[in-house]
PQR file of N, CA, C, O and H, with PARSE charges and radii, in Angstrom:
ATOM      1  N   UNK A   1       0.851  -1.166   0.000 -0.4000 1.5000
ATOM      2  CA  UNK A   1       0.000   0.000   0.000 -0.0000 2.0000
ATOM      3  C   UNK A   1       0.901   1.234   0.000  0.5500 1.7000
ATOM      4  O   UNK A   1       1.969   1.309   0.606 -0.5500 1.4000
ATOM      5  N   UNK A   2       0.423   2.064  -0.647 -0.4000 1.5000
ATOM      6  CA  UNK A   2       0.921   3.279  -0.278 -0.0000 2.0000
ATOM      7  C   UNK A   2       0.505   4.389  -0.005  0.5500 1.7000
ATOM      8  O   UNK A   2      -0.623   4.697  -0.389 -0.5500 1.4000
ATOM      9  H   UNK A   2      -0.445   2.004  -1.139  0.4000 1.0000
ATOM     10  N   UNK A   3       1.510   5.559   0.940 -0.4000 1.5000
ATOM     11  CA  UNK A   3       0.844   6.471   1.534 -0.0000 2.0000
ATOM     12  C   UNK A   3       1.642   7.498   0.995  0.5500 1.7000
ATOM     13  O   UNK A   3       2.807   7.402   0.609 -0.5500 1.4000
ATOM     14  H   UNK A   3       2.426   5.309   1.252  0.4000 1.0000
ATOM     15  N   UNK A   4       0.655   8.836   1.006 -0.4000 1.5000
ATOM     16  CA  UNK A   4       1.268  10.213   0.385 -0.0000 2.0000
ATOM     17  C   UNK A   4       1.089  10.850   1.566  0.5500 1.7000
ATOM     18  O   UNK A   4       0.054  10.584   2.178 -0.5500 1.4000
ATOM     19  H   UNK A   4      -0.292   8.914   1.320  0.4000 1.0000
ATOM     20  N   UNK A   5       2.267  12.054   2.291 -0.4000 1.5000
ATOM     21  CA  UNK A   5       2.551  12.835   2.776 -0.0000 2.0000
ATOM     22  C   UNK A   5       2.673  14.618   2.173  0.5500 1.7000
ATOM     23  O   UNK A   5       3.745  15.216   2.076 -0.5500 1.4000
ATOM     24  H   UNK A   5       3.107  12.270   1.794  0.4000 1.0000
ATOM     25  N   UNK A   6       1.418  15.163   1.856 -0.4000 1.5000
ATOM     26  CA  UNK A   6       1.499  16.116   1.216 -0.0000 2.0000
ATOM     27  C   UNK A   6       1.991  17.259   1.746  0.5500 1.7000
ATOM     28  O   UNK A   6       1.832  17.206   2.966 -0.5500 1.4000
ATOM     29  H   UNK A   6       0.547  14.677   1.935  0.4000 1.0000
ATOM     30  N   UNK A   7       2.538  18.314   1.398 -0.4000 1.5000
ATOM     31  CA  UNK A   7       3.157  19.509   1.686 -0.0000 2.0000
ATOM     32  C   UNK A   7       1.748  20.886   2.314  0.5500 1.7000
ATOM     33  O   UNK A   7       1.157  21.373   1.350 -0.5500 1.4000
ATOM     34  H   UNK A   7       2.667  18.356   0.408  0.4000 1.0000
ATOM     35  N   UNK A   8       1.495  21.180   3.056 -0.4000 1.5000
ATOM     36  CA  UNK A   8       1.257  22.060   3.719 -0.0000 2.0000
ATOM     37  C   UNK A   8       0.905  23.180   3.000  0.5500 1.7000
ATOM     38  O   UNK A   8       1.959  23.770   2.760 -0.5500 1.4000
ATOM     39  H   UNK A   8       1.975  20.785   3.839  0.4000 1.0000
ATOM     40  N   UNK A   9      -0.239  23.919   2.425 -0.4000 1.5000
ATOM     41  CA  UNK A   9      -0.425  24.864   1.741 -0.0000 2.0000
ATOM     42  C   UNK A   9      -1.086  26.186   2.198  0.5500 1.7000
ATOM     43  O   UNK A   9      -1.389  27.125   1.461 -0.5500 1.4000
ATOM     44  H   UNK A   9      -1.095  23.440   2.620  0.4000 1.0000
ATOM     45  N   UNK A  10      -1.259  26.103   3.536 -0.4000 1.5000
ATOM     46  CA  UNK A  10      -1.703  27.409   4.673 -0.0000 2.0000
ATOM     47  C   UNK A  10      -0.589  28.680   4.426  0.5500 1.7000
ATOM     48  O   UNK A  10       0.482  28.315   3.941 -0.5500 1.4000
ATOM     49  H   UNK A  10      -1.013  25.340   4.134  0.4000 1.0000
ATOM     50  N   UNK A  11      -0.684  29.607   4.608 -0.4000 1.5000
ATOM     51  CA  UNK A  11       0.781  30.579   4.695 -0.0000 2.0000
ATOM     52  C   UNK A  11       0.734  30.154   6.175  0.5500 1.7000
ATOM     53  O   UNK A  11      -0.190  29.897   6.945 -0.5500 1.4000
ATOM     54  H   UNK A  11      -1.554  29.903   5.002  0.4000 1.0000
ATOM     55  N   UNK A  12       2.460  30.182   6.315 -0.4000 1.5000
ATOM     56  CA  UNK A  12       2.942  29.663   7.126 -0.0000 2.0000
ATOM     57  C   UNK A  12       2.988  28.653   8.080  0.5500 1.7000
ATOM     58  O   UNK A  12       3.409  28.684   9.236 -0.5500 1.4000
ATOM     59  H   UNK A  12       3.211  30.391   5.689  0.4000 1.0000
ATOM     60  N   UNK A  13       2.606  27.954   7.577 -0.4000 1.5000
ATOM     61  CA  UNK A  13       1.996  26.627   8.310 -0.0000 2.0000
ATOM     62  C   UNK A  13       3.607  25.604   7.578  0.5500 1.7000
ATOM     63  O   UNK A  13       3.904  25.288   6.426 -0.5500 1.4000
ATOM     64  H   UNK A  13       2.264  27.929   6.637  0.4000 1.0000
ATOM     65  N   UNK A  14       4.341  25.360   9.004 -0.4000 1.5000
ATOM     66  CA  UNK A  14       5.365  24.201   8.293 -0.0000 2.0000
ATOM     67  C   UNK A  14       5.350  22.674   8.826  0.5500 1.7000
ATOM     68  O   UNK A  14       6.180  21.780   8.658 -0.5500 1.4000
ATOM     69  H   UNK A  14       4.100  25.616   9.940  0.4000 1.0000
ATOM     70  N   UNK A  15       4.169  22.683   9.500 -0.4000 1.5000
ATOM     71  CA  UNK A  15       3.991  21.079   9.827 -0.0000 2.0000
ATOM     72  C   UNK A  15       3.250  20.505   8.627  0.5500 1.7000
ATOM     73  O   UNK A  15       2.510  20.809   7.692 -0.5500 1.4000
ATOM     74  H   UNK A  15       3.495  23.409   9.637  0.4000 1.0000
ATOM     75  N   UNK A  16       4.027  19.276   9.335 -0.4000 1.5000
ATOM     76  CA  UNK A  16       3.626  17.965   7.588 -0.0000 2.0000
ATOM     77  C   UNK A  16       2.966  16.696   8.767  0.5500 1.7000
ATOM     78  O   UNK A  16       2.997  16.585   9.993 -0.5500 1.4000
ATOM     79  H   UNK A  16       4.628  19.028  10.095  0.4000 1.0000
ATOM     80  N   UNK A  17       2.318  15.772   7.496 -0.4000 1.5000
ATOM     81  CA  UNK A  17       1.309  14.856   8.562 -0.0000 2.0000
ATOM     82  C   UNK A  17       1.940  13.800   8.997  0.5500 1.7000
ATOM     83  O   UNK A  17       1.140  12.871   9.107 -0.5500 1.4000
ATOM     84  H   UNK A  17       2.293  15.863   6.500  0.4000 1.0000
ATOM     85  N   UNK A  18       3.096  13.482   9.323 -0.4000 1.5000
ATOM     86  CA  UNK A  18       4.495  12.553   9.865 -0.0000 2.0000
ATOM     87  C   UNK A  18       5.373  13.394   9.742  0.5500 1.7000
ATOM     88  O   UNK A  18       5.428  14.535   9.283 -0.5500 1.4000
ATOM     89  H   UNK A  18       3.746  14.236   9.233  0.4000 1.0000
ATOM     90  N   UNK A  19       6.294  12.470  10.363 -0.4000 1.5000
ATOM     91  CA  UNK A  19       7.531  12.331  11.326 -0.0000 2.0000
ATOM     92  C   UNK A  19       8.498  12.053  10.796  0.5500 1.7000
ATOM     93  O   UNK A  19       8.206  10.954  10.326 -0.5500 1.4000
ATOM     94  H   UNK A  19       6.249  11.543  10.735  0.4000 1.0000
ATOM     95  N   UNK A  20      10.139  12.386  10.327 -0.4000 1.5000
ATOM     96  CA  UNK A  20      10.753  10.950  10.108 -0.0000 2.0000
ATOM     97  C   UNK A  20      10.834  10.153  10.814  0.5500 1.7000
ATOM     98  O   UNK A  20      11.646   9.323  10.404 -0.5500 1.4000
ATOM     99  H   UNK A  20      10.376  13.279  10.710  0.4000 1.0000
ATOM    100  N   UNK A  21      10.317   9.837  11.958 -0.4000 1.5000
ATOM    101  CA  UNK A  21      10.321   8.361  12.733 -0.0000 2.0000
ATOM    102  C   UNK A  21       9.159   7.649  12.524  0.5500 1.7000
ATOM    103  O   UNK A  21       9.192   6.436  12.320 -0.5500 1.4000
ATOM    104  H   UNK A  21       9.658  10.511  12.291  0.4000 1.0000
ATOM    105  N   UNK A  22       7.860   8.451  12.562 -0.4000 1.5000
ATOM    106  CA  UNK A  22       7.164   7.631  11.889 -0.0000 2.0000
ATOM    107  C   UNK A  22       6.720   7.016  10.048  0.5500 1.7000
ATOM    108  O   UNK A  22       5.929   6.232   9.522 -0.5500 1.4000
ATOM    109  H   UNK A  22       7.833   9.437  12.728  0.4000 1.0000
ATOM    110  N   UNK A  23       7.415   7.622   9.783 -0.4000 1.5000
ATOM    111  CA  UNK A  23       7.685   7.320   8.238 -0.0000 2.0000
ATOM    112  C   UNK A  23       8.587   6.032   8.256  0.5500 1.7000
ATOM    113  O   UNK A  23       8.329   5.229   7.359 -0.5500 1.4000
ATOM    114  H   UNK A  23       8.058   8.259  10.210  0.4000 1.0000
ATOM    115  N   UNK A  24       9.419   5.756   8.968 -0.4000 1.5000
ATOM    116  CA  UNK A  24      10.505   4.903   9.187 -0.0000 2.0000
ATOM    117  C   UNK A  24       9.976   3.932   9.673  0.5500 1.7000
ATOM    118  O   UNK A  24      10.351   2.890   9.135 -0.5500 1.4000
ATOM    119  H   UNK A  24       9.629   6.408   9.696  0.4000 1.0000
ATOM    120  N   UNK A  25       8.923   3.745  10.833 -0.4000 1.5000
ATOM    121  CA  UNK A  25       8.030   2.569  10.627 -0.0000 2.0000
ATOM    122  C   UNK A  25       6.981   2.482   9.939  0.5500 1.7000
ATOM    123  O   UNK A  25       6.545   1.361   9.678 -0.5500 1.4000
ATOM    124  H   UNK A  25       8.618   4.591  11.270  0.4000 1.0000
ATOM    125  N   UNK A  26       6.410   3.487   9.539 -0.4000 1.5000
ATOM    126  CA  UNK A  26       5.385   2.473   8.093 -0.0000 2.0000
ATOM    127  C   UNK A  26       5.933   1.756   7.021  0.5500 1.7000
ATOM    128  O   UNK A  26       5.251   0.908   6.446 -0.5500 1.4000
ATOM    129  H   UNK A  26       6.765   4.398   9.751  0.4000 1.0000
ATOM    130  N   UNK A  27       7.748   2.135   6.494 -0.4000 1.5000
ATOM    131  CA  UNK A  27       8.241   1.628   5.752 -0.0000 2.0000
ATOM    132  C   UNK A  27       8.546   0.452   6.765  0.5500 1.7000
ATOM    133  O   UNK A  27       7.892  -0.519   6.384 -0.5500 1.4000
ATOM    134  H   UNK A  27       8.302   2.824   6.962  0.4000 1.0000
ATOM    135  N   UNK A  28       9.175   0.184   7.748 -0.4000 1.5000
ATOM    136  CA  UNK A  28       9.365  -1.222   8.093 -0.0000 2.0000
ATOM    137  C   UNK A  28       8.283  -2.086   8.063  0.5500 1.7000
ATOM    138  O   UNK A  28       8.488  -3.299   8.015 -0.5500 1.4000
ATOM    139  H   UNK A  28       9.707   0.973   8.057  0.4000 1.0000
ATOM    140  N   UNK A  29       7.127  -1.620   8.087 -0.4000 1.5000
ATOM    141  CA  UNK A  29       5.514  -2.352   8.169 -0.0000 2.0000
ATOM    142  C   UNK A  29       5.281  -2.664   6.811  0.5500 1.7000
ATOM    143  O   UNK A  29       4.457  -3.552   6.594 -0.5500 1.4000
ATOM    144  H   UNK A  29       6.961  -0.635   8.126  0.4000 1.0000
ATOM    145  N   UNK A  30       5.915  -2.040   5.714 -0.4000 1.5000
ATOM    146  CA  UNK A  30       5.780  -2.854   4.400 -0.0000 2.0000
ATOM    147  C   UNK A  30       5.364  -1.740   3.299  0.5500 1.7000
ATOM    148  O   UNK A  30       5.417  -1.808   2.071 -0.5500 1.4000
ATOM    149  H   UNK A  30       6.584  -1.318   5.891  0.4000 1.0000
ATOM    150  N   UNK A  31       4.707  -0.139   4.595 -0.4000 1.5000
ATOM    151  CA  UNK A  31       3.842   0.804   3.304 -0.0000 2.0000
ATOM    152  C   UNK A  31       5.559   1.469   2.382  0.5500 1.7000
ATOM    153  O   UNK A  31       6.713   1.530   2.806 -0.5500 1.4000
ATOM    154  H   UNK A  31       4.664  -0.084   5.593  0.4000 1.0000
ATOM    155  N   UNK A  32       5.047   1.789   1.254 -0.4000 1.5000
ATOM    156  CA  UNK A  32       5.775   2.655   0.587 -0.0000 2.0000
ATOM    157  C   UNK A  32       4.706   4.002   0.646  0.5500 1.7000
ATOM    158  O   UNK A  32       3.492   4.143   0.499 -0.5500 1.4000
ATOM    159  H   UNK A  32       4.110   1.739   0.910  0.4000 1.0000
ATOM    160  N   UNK A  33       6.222   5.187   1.038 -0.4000 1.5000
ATOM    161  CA  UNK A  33       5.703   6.210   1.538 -0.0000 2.0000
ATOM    162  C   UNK A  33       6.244   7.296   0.403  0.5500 1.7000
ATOM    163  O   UNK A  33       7.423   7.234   0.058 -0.5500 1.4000
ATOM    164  H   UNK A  33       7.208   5.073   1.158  0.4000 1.0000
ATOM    165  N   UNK A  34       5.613   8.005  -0.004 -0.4000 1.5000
ATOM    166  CA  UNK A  34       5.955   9.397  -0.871 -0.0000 2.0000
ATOM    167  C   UNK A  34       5.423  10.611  -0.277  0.5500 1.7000
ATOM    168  O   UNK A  34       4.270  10.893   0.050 -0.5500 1.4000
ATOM    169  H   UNK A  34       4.654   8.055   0.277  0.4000 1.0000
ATOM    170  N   UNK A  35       6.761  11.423  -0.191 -0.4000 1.5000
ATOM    171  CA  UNK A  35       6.434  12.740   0.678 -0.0000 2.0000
ATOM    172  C   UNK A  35       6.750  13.917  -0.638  0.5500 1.7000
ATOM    173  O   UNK A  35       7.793  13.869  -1.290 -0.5500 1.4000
ATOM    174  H   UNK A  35       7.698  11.194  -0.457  0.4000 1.0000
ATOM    175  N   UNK A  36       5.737  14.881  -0.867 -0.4000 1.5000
ATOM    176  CA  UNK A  36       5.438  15.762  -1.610 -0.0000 2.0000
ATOM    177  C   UNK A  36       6.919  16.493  -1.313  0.5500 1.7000
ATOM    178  O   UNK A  36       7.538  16.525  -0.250 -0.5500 1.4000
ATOM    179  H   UNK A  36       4.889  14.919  -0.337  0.4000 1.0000
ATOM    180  N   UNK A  37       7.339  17.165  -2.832 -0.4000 1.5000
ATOM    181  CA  UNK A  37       8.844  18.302  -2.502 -0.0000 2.0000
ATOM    182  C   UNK A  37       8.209  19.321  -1.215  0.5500 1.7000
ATOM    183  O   UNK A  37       7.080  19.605  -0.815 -0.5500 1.4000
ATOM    184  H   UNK A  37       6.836  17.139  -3.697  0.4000 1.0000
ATOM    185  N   UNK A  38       9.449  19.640  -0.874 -0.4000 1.5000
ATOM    186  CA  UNK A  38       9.285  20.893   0.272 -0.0000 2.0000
ATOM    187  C   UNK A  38       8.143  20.637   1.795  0.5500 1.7000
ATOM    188  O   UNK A  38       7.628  21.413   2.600 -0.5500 1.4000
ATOM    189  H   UNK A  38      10.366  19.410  -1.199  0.4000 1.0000
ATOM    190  N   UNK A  39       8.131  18.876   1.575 -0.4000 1.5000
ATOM    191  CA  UNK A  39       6.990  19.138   2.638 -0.0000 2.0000
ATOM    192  C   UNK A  39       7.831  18.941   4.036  0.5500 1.7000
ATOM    193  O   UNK A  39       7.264  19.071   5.121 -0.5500 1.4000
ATOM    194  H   UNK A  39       8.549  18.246   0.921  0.4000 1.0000
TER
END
């Protein structure tokens, strides 16, 4: 399965919806993860 991590489009808003730690276990759990440029 895979999951998208999209980039943040509020002005000024720089939180994204993960973590690199949790990105790091959905990939050990099997998801392939794609995180949008600049997010």
């Amino acid at each position: 399965m895979q999951i998208g991590i999209p980039k943040e489009h509020k002005p000024h808003e720089k939180r994204v919806a993960a973590s690199p730690d949790s990105v790091k276990e959905l990939i050990k759990l099997g998801f392939t993860v794609v995180v949008e440029n600049h997010a």
